[in-house]
N, CA, C and O of each residue as an XYZ file, in Angstrom:
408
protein
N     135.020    168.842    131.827
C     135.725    167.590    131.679
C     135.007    166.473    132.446
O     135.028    165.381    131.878
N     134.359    166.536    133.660
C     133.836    165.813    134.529
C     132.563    165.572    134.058
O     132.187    164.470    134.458
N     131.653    166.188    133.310
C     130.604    165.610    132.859
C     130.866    165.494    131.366
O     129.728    165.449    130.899
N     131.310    165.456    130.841
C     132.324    164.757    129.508
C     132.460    163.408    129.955
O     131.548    162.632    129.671
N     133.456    162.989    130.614
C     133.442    161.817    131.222
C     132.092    161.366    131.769
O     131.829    160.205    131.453
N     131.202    161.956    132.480
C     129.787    161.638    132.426
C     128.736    161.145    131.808
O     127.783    160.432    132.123
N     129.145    161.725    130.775
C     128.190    161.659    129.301
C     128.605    160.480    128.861
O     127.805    159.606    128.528
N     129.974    160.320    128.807
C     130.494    159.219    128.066
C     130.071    157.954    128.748
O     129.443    157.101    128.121
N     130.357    157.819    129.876
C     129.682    156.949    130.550
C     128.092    156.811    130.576
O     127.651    155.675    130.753
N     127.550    157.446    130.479
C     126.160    157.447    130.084
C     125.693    156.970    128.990
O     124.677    156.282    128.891
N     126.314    157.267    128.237
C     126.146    156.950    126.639
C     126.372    155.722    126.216
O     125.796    155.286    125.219
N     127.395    154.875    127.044
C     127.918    153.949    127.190
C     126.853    152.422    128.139
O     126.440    151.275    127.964
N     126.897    153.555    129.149
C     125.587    152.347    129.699
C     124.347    152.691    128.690
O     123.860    151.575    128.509
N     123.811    153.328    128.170
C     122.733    153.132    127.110
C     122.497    152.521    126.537
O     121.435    151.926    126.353
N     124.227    152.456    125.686
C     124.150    151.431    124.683
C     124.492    149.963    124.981
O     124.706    149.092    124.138
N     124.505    149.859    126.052
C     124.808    148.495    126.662
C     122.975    147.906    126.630
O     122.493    146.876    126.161
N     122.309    149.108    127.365
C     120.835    148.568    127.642
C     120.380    148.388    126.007
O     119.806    147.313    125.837
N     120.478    148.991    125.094
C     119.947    148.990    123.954
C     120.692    147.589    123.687
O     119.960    146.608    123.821
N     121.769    147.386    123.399
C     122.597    146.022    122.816
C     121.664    144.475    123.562
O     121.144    143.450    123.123
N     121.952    145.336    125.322
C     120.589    144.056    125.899
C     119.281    143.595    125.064
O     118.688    142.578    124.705
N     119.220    144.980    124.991
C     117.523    144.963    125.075
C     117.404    144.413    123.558
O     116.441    143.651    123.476
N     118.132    144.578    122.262
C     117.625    143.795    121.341
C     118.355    142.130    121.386
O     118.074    141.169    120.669
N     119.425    142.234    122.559
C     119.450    140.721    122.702
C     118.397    139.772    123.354
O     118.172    138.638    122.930
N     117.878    140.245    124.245
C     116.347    139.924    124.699
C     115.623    139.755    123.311
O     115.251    138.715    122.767
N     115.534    140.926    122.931
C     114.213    140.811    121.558
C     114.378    139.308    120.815
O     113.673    138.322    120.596
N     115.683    139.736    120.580
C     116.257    137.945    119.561
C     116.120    136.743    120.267
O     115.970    135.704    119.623
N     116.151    136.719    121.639
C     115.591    135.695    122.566
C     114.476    135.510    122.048
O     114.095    134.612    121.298
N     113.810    136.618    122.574
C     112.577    136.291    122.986
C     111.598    135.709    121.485
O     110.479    135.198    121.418
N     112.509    136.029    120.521
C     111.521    135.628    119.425
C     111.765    134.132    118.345
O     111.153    133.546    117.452
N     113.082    134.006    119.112
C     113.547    132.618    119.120
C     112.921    131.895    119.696
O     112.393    130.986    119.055
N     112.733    131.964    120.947
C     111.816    131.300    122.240
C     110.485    131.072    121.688
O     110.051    129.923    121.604
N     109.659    132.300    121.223
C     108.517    132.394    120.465
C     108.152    131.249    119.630
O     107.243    130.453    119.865
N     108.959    131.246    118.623
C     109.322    130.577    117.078
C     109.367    128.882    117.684
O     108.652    127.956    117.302
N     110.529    128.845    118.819
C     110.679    127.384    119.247
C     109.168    126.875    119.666
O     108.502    125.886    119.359
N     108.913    128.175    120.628
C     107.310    127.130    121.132
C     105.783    127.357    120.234
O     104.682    127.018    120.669
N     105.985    127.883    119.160
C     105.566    127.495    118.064
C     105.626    125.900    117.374
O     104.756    125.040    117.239
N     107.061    125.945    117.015
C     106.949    125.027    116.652
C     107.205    123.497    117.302
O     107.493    122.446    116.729
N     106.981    123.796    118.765
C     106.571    122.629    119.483
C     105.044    122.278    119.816
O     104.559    121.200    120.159
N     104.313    123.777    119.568
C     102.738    123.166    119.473
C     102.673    122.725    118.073
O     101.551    122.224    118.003
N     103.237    122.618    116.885
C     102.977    121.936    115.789
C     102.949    120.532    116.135
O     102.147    119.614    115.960
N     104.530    120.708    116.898
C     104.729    119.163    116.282
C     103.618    118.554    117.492
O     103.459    117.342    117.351
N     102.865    119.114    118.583
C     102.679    118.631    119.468
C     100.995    118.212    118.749
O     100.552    117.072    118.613
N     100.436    119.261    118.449
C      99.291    119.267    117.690
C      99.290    117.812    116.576
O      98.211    117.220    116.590
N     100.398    117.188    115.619
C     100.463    116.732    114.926
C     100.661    115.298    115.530
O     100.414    114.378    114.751
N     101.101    114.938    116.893
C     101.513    113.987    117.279
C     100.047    113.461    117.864
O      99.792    112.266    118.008
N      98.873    114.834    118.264
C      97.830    114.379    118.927
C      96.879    113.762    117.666
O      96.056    112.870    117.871
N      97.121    114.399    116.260
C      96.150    113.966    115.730
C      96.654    112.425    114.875
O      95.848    111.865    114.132
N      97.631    112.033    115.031
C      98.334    110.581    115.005
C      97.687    110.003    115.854
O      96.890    109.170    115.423
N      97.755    110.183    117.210
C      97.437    109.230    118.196
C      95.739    108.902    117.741
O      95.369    107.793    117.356
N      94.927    109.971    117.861
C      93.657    110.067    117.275
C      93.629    109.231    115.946
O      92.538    108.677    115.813
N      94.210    109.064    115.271
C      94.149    108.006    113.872
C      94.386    106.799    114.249
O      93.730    105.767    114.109
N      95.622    107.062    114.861
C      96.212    105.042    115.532
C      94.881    104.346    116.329
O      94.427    103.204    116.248
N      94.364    105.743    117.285
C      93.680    104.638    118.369
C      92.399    104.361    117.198
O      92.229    103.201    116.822
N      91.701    105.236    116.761
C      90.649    104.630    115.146
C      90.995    103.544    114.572
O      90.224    102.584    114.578
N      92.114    103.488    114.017
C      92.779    102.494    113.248
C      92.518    100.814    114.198
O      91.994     99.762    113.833
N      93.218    101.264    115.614
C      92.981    100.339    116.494
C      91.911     99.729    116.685
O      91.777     98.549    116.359
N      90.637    100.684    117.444
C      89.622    100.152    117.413
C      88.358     99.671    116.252
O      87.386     98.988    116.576
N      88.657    100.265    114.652
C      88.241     99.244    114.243
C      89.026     97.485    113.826
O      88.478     96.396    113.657
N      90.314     97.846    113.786
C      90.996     96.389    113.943
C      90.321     95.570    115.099
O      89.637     94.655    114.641
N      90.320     95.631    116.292
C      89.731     94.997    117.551
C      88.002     94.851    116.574
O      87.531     93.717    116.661
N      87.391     95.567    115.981
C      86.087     95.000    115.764
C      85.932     94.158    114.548
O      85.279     93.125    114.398
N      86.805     94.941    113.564
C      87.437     93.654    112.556
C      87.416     92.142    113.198
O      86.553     91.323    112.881
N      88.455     91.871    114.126
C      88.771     90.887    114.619
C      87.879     90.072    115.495
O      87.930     88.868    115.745
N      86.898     91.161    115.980
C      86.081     90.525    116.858
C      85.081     89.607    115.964
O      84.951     88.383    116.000
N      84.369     90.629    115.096
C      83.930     90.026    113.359
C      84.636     88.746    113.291
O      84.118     87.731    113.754
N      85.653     88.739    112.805
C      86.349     87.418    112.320
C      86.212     86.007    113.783
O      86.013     84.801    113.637
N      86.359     86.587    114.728
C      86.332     85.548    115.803
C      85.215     85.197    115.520
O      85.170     84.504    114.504
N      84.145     85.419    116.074
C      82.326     85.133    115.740
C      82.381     84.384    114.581
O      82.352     83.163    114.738
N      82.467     84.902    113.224
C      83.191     83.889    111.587
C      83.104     82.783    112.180
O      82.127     82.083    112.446
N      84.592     82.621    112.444
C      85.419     81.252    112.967
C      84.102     80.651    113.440
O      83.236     80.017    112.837
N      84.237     81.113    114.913
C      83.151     80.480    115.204
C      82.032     79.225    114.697
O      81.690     78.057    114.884
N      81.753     80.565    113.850
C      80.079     80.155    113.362
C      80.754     79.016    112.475
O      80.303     77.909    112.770
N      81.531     78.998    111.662
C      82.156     78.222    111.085
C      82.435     77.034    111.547
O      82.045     76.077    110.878
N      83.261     76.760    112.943
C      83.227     75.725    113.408
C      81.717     75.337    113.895
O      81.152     74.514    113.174
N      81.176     75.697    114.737
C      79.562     75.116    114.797
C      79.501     74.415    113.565
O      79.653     73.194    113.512
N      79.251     75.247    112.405
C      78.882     74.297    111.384
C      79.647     72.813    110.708
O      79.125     71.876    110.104
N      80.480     72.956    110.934
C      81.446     71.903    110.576
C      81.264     71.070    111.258
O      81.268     69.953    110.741
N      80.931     71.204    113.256
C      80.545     70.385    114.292
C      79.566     69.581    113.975
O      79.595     68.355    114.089
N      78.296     70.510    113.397
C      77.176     70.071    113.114
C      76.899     69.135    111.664
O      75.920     68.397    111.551
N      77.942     69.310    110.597
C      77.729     68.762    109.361
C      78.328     67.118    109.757
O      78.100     66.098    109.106
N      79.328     67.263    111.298
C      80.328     65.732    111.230
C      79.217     64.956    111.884
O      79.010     63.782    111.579
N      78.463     65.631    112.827
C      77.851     64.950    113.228
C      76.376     64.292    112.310
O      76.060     63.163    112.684
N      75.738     64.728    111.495
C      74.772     64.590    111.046
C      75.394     63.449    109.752
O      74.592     62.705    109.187
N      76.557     63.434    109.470
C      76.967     62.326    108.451
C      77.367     60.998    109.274
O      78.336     60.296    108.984
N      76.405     60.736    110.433
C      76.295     59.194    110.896
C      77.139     59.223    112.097
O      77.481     60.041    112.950
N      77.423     57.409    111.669
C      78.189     57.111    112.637
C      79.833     57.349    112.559
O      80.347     57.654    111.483
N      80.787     57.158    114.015
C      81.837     57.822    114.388
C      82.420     56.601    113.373
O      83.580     56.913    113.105
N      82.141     55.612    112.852
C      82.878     55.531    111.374
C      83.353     55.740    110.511
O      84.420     55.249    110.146
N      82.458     56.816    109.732
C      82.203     57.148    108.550
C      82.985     58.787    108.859
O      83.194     59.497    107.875
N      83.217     59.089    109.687
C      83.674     60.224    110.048
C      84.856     60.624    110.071
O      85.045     61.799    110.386
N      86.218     59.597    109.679
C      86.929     60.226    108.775
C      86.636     60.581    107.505
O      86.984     61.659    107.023
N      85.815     59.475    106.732
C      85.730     59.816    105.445
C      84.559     61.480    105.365
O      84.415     62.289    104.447
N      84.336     61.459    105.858
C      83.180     62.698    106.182
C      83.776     63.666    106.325
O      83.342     64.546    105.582
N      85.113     64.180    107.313
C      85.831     65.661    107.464
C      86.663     65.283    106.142
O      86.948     66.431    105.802
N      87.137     64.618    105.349
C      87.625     64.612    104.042
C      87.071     65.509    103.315
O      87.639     66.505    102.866
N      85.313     65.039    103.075
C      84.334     65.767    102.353
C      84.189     66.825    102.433
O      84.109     67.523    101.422
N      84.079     67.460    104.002
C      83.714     68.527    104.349
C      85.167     69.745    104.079
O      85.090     70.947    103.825
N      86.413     68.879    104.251
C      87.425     69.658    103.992
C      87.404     70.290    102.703
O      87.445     71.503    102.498
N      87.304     68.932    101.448
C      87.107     69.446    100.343
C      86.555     70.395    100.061
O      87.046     71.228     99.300
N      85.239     70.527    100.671
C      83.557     71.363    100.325
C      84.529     72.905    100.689
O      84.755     73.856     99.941
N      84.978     72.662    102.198
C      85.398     73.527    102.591
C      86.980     74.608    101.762
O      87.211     75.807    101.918
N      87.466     73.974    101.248
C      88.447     74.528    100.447
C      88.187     75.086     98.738
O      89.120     75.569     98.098
């Protein structure tokens, strides 16, 4: 009777460790699965940033391009008001040049 009751109790904590032990398993492969799919999204967020900052730095050289443009643009316009005479004639002159220019 006393190891009857023994057994039973034995049998009992067993199946407690077994019930653990595949509750662990289901953890642990949940846990798995989660940090899986946090190196995705983590992986996916790095190769965004890697596109944005591309994206970025040719915009900044785009723009730098276009500043220089301008630029050169105004020089020339500087240079066309001045070469059409005197500070007279130089409204009627950025008229011209507006026109030319549009």
């Amino acid at each position: 009777r006393f190891s009857l009751r023994r057994e039973k109790l034995s049998v009992a904590r067993l199946q407690r460790e077994v019930a653990q032990s595949k509750s662990e398993g289901a953890m642990r492969e949940k846990l798995i699965h989660e940090l899986e799919e946090e190196r995705h999204l983590r992986l996916e967020s790095e190769k965004r940033l890697r596109e944005v900052t591309l994206e970025s730095e040719r915009s900044r050289a785009q723009m730098r391009g276009l500043q220089e443009q301008f630029s050169r643009m105004e020089e020339t316009v500087r240079n066309l008001l001045q070469s059409q005479g005197s500070p007279g004639q130089n409204g009627e002159g950025t008229v011209n040049i507006m026109k030319v220019y549009q």
